[in-house]
DOFI-993177 format. One record per residue (C-alpha): x, y, z; residue in three letters; residue number from 1. Coordinates in steps of 0.2 Angstrom, whole numbers. Example, Ala and Ser with C-alpha at 12.3 -4.5 7.8 and 13.67 -1.06 7.14 Angstrom:
<rs>
   east  north     up  residu  num
     62    -22     39     Ala    1
     68     -5     36     Ser    2
</rs>
This chain:
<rs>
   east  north     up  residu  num
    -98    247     33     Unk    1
   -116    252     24     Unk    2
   -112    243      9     Unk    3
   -123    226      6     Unk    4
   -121    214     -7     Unk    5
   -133    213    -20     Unk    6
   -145    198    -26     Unk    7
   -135    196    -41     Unk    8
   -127    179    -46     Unk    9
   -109    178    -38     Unk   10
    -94    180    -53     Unk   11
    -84    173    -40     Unk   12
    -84    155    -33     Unk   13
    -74    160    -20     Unk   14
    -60    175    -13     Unk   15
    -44    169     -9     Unk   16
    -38    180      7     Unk   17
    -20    177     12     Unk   18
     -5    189     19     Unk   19
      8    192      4     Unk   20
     21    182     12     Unk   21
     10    167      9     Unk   22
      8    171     -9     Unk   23
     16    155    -14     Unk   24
      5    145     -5     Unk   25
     -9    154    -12     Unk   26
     -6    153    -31     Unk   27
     -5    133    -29     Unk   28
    -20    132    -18     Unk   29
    -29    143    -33     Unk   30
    -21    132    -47     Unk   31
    -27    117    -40     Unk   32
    -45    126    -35     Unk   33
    -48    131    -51     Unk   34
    -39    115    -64     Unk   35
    -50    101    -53     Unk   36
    -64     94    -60     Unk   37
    -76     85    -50     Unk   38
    -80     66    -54     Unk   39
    -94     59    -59     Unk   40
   -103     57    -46     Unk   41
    -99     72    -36     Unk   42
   -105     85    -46     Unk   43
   -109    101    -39     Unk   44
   -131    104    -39     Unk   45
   -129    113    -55     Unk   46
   -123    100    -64     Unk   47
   -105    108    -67     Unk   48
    -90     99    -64     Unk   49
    -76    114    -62     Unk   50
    -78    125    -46     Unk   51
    -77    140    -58     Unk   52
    -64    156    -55     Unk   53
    -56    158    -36     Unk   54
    -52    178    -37     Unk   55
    -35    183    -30     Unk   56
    -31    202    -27     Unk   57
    -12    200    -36     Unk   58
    -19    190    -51     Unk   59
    -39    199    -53     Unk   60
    -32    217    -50     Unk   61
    -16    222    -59     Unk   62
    -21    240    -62     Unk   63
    -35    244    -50     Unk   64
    -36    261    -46     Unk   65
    -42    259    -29     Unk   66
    -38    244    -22     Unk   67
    -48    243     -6     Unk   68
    -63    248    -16     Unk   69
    -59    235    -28     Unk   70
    -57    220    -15     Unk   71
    -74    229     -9     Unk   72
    -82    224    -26     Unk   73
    -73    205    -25     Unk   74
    -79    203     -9     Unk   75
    -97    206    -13     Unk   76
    -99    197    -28     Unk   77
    -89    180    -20     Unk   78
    -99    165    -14     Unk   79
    -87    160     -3     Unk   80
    -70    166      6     Unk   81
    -56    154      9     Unk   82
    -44    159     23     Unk   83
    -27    156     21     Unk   84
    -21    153     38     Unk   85
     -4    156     44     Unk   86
      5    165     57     Unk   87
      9    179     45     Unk   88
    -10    180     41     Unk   89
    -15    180     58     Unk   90
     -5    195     59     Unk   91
    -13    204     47     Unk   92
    -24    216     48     Unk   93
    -30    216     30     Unk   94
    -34    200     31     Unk   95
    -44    202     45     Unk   96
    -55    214     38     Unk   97
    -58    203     22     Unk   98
    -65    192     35     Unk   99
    -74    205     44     Unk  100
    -83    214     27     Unk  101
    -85    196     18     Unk  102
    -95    192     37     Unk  103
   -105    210     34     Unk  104
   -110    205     16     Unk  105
   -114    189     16     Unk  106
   -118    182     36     Unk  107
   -127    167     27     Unk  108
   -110    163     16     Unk  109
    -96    148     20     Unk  110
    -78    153     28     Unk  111
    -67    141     25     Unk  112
    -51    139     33     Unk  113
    -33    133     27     Unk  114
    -21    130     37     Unk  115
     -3    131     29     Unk  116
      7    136     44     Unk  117
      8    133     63     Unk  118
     -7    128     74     Unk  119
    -25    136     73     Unk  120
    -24    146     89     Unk  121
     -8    155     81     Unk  122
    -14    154     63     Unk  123
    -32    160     62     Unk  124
    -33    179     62     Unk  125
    -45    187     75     Unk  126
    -58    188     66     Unk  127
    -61    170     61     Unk  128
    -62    163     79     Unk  129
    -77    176     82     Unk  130
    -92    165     83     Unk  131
    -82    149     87     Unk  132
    -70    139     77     Unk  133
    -73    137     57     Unk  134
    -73    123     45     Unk  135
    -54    119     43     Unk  136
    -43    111     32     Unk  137
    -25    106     39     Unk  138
    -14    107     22     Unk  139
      0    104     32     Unk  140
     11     88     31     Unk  141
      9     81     47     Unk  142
    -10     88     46     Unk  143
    -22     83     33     Unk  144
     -9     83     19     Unk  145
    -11     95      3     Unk  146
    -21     82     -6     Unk  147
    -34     78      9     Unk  148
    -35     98     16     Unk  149
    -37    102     -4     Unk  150
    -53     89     -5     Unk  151
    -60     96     11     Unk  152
    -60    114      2     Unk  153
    -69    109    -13     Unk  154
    -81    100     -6     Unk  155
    -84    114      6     Unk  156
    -84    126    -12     Unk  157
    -96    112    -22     Unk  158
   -107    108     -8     Unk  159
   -104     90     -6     Unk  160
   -100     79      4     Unk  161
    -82     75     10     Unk  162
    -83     57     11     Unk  163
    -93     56     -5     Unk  164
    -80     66    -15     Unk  165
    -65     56     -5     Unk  166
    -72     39    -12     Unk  167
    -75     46    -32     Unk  168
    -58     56    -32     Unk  169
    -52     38    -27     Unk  170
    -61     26    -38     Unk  171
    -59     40    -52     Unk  172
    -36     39    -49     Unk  173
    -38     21    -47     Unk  174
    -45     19    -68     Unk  175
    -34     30    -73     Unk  176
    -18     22    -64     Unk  177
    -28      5    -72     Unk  178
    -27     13    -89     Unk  179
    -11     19    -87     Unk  180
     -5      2    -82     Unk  181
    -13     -7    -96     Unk  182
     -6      5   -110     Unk  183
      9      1   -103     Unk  184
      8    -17   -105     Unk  185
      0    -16   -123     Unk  186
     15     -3   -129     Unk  187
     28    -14   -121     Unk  188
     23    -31   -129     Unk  189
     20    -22   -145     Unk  190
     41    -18   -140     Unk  191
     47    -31   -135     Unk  192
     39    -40   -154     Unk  193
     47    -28   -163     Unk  194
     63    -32   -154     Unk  195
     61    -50   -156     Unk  196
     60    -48   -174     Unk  197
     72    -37   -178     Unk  198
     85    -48   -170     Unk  199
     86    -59   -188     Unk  200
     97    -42   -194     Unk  201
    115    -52   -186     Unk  202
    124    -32   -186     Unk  203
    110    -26   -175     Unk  204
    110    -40   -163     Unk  205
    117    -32   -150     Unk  206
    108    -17   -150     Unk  207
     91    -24   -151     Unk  208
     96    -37   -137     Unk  209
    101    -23   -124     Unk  210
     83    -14   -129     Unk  211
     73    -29   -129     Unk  212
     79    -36   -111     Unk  213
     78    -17   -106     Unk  214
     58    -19   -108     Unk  215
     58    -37   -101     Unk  216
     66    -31    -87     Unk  217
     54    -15    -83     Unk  218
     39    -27    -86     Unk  219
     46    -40    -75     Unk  220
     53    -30    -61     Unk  221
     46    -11    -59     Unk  222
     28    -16    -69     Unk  223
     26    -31    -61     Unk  224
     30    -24    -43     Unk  225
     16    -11    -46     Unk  226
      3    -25    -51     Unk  227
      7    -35    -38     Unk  228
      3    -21    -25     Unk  229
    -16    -21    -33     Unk  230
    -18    -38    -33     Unk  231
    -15    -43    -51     Unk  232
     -2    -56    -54     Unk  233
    -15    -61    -65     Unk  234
    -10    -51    -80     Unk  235
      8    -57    -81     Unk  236
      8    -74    -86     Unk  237
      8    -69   -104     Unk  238
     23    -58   -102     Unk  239
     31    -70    -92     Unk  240
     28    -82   -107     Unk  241
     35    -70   -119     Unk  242
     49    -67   -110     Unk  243
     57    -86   -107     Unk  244
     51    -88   -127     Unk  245
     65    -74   -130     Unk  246
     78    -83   -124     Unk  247
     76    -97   -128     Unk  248
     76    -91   -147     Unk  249
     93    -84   -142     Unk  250
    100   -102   -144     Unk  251
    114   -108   -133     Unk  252
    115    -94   -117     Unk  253
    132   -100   -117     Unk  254
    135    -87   -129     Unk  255
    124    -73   -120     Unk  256
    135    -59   -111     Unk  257
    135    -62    -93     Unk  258
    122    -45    -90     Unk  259
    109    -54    -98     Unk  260
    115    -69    -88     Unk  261
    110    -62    -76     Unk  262
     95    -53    -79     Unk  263
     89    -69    -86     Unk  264
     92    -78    -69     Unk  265
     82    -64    -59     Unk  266
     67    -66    -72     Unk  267
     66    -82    -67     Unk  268
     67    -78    -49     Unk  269
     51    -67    -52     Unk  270
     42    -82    -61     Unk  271
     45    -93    -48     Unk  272
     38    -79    -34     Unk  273
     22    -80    -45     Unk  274
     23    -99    -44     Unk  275
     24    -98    -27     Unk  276
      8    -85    -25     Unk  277
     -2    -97    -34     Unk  278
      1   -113    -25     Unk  279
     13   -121    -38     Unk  280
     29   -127    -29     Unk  281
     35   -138    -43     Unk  282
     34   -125    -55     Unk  283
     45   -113    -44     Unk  284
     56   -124    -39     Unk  285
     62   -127    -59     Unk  286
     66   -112    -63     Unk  287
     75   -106    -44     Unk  288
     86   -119    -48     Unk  289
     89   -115    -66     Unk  290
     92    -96    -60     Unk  291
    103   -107    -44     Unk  292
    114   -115    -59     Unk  293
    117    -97    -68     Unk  294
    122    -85    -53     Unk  295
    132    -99    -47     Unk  296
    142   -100    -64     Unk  297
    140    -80    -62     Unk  298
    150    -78    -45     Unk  299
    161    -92    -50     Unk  300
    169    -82    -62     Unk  301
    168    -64    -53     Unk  302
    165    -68    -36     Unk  303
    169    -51    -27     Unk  304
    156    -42    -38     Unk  305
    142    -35    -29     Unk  306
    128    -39    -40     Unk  307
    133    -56    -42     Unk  308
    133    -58    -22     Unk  309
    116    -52    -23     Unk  310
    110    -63    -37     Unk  311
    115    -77    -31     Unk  312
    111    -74    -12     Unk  313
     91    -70    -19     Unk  314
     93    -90    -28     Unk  315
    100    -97    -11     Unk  316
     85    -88     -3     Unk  317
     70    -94    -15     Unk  318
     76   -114    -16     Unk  319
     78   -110      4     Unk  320
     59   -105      5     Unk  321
     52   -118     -8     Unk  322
     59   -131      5     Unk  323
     52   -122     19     Unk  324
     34   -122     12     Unk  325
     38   -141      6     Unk  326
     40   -146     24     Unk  327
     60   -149     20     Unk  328
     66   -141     36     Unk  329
     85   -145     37     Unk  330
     86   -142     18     Unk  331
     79   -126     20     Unk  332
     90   -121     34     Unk  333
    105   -125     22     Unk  334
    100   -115     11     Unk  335
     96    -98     24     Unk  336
    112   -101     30     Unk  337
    120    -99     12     Unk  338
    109    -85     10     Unk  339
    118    -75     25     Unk  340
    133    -80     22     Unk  341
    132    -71      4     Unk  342
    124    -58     15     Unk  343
    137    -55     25     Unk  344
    149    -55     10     Unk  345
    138    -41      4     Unk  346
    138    -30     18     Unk  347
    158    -34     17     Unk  348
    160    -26     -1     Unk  349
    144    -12      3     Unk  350
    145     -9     22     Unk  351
    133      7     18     Unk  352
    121      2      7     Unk  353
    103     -1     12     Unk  354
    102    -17      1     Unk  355
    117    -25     12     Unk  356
    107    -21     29     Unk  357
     90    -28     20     Unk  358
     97    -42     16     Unk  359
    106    -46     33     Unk  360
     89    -43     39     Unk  361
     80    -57     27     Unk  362
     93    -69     32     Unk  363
     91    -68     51     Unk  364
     72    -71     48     Unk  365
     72    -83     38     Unk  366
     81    -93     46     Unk  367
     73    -89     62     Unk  368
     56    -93     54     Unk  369
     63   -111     54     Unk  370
     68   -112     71     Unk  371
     50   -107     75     Unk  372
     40   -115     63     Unk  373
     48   -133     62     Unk  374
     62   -136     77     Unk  375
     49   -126     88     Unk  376
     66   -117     95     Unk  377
     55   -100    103     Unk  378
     73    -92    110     Unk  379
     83    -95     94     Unk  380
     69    -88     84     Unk  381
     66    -75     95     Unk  382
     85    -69     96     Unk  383
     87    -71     78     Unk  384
     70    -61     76     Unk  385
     75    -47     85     Unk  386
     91    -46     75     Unk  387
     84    -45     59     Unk  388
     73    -30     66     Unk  389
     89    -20     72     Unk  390
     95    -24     52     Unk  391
     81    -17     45     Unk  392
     79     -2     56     Unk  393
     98      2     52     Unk  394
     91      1     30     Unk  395
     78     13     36     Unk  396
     88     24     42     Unk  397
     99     22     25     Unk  398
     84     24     14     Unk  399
     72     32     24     Unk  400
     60     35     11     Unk  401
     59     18      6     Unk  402
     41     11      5     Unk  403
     46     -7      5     Unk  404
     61     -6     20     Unk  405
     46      2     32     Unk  406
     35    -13     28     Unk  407
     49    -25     34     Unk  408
     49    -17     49     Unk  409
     33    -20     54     Unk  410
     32    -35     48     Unk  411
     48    -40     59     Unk  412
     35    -35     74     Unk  413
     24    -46     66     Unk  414
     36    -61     66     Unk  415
     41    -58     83     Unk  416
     23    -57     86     Unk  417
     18    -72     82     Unk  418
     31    -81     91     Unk  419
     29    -73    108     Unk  420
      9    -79    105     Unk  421
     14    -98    100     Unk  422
     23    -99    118     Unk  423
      7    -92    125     Unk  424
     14    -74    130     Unk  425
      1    -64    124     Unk  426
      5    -47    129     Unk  427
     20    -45    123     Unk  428
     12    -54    108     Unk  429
      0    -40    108     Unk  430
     12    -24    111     Unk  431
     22    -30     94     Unk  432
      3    -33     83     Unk  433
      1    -14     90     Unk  434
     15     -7     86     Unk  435
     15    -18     69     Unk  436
     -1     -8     66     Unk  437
      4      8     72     Unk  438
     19      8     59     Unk  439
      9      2     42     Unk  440
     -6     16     46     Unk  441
      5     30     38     Unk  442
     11     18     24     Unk  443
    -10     17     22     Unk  444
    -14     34     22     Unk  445
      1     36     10     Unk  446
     -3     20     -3     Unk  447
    -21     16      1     Unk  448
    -20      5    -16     Unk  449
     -7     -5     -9     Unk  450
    -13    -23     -8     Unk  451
      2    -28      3     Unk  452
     -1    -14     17     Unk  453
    -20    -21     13     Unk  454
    -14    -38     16     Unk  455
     -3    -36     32     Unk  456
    -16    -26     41     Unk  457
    -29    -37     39     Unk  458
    -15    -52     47     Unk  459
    -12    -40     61     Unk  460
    -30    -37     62     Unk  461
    -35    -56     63     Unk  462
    -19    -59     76     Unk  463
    -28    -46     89     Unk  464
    -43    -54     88     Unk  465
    -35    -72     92     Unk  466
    -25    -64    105     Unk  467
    -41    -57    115     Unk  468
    -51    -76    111     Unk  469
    -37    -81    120     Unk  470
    -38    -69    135     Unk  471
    -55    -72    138     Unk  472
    -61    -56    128     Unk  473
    -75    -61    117     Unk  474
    -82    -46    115     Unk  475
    -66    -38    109     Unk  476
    -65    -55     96     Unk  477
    -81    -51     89     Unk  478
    -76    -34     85     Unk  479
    -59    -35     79     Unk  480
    -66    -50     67     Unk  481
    -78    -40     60     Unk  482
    -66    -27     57     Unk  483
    -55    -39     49     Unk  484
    -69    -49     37     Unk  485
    -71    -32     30     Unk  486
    -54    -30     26     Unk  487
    -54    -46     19     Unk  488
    -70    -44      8     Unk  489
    -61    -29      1     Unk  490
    -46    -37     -3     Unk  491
    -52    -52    -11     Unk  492
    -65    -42    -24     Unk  493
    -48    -36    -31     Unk  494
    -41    -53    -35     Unk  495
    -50    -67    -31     Unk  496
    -36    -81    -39     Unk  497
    -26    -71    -24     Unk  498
    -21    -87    -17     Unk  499
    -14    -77      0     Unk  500
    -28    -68      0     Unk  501
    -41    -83      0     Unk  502
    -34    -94     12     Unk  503
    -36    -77     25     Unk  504
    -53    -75     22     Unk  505
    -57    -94     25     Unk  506
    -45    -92     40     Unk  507
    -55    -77     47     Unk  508
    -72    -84     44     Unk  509
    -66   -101     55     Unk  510
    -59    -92     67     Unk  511
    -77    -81     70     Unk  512
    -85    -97     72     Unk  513
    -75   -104     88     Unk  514
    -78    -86     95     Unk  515
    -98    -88     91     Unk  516
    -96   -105     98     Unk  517
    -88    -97    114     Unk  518
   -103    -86    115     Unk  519
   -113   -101    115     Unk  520
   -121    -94     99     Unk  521
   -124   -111     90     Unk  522
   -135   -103     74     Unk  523
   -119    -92     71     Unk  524
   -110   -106     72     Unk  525
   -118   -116     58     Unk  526
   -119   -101     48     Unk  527
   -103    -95     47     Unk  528
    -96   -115     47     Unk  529
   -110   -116     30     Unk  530
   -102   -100     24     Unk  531
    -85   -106     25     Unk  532
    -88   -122     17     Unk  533
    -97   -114      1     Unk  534
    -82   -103     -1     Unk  535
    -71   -117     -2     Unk  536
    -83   -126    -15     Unk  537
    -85   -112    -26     Unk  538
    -66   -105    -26     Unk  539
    -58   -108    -42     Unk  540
    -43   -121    -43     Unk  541
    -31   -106    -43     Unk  542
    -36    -98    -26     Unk  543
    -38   -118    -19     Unk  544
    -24   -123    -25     Unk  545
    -16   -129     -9     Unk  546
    -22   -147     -5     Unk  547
    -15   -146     12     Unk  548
    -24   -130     18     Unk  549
    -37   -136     10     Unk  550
    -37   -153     21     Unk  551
    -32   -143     36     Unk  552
    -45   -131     34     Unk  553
    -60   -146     31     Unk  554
    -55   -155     46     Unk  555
    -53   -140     55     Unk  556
    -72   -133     51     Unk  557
    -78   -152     54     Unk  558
    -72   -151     70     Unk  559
    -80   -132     74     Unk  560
    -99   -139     67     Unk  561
    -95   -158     79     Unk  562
    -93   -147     95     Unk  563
   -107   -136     91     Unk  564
   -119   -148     87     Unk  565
   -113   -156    106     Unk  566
   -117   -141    114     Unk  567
   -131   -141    107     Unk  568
   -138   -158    112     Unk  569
   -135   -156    128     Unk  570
   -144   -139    130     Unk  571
   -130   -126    133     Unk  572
</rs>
């Protein structure tokens, strides 16, 4: 081994050792090497945004006479090496004298680590664990993932930091999902006008109807789902206007095929969940009844089709919820119980369908969320809880790779959560937050963009902190209320008209004051209390818009500053 590398600039960023049976592995981990191009932000000293070429034997050496001597000559002029690591290149002796000469030549030079297959102790070759574990990224699934472990590489390669180049690659996939999103809206307005318009040609009229209420519907349903995850309900109103507008130019719907019945009374379902994230009850209430009038016309004449069950049942549900959250308790349990019974008759016409089980699951909640909330029944709404849990475990296992169905699970532990904590049971109110938390971490990790996932952790955050004031944990309170006003902050920069969102963060900051006040920390208290009360007078009308959390929340803060102020006079 007398060979040393020379001064010279290295052609190679990088030498990619791996055993041939890995080759696949190795041709993506190059692809995706070479094609990524840093973000602003995270560019390499040099300036350059690309990592430059990652030399492969198989691809760099097609007709090398001397293959050894040529690997010789990679080796040499690479600044780096990047280890492949599997059991099969453990294995290998060729890749452990790559190691070994890349070592020799260049003992001042990174060695990075991939893991692809089994764990490190069987997956690093000999040579690699001389000198004590490397830097290593885990590119397996239940490791760091491919798009994490690829990160880690090339910020090892660029020589920045991991964190640093985690938050721009980020920020950098969160403007372009933004731009995507926005073209999308722009393209299917422009669509939907066209369609509108060309509707006067009589011949073509059903044509263009089935084309146009195709767009309506991917705006309303699949686009607006997407928005809604990030907060930004916001940027429907105007096709929610255009929408209703198209129909209504139809003339009477009694003419309209019953498909766009339909489709019609599930736009306005949508529109009326809007209604109901920014406070306006009224508003929903309108069109649930309008969509109640048409899915019961619907099922009237058809009444063993599927889709009509499920129409319907989703018009029973939403009337069911806007009488809930008007304080209409027996009107809103008439309604869940309508809802499971069109569940049930769903599940009778599609006994293996995910859909039936998620909807048996809804059901059972909601009406167990009456039982709770307004007859203060803790066993009926327990039992009826934990049977909504057992239907949406059975649609998970269904659709396992549901997004949505894994969410309602946790938030079933939530429910049941909060139940077990109104009757004062706080462990067993604090094993389901856990195991609430434990099960939306991976959806995290998964969809960091997800303002839901956002939004449930930070309620399950909040709850733990509740539960350990109430336990006598201060401490623990403080911390966990930090953790969760952070949460908060984040989510509300997103979408401040978040009505949801709002009431939260108010929430959180009251609750942190009857902790301080605990503490017997009364400056905290008036701060936080001031804090809270310039929130509420600066929100806009949209976040605000409930004047009952609004009166709660006043008197509630009124009190907090009445006992402090007590506390204070007498010298505690």
């Amino acid at each position: 081994m007398e060979m040393r590398a020379d001064s010279a600039k290295a052609a190679y960023t990088a030498f990619l050792s791996y055993n041939h049976r890995d080759v696949r592995a190795a041709r993506g981990l190059q692809r995706r090497l070479e094609s990524y191009r840093l973000p602003k932000g995270a560019m390499r000293s040099d300036g350059e945004r690309r990592l430059g070429p990652i030399f492969r034997d198989r691809d760099e050496l097609p007709a090398a006479a001397d293959l050894s001597e040529a690997v010789k000559q990679a080796l040499s002029r690479s600044a780096a090496l990047v280890v492949l690591c599997s059991p099969h290149a453990a294995a290998s002796p060729w890749v452990d004298k790559e190691i070994r000469l890349f070592r020799f030549l260049h003992p001042d030079r990174p060695i990075l680590a991939a893991i692809i297959e089994g764990e490190p102790e069987e997956a690093f070759p000999p040579a690699l664990q001389d000198g004590g574990e490397p830097l290593a990224a885990d590119l397996r699934r239940e490791g760091d993932g491919v798009r994490l472990g690829t990160l880690k590489i090339i910020a090892g390669l660029a020589g920045i930091g991991l964190d640093r180049l985690v938050q721009r690659d980020a920020q950098r996939r969160v403007r372009r999902v933004t731009a995507v999103t926005l073209a999308l809206m722009l393209v299917m307005l422009a669509f939907l006008a066209l369609s509108i318009a060309a509707l006067q040609a009589q011949r073509e009229a059903e044509r263009q109807r089935a084309e146009a209420e195709g767009i309506i519907e991917f705006m309303l349903t699949d686009l607006r789902e997407r928005l809604r995850s990030v907060g930004r309900l916001d940027a429907l109103t105007v096709v929610n206007d255009r929408a209703m507008n198209y129909y209504r130019d139809q003339g009477d719907l009694d003419d309209l095929p019953d498909d766009s019945l339909e489709r019609r009374a599930r736009i306005l379902q949508a529109m009326g969940e809007d209604d109901i994230a920014r406070g306006s009850l009224p508003a929903a209430r309108r069109k649930f009844e309008e969509a109640h009038r048409t899915t019961t016309a619907l099922l009237d004449d058809d009444p063993q089709r599927p889709e009509w069950i499920f129409v319907h049942a989703q018009s029973e549900f939403w009337i069911g919820q806007v009488d809930q959250l008007s304080g209409q308790a027996d009107a809103a349990l008439r309604h869940y119980r309508a809802y499971l019974h069109w569940a049930r008759q769903l599940f009778r016409y599609q006994p293996q369908a995910a859909r039936s089980f998620t909807e048996m699951g809804y059901a059972l909640s909601n009406i167990a969320s009456v039982q709770w909330e307004s007859k203060n029944d803790h066993d009926d709404a327990i039992r009826n809880y934990a049977k909504s849990l057992y239907w949406f475990q059975r649609a998970q296992q269904a659709d396992p790779g549901s997004l949505n169905i894994r969410m309602e699970v946790a938030e079933r532990h939530a429910r049941l959560a909060d139940v077990h904590f109104d009757r004062r049971d706080f462990r067993a109110s604090e094993q389901h937050r856990l195991e609430q938390l434990r099960l939306l971490e991976p959806l995290r990790r998964e969809d960091p963009q997800n303002g839901d996932i956002a939004y449930d952790t930070l309620v399950a955050t909040r709850s733990l902190a509740r539960i350990a004031f109430e336990t006598g944990e201060t401490a623990k309170a403080v911390r966990l209320l930090r953790d969760a006003r952070s949460q908060s902050s984040a989510l509300r920069q997103r979408d401040p008209e978040n009505q949801n969102w709002f009431e939260q963060h108010l929430r959180l900051l009251m609750d942190a004051a009857e902790v301080a006040r605990a503490r017997h920390q009364g400056a905290e208290v008036h701060r936080l209390v001031d804090q809270a009360r310039r929130i509420m007078h600066d929100a806009s009308p949209t976040a605000a818009a409930d004047p009952a959390f609004r009166a709660t929340s006043i008197r509630r803060l009124d009190a907090i500053a009445q006992s402090n102020d007590r506390a204070s006079a007498k010298g505690e």
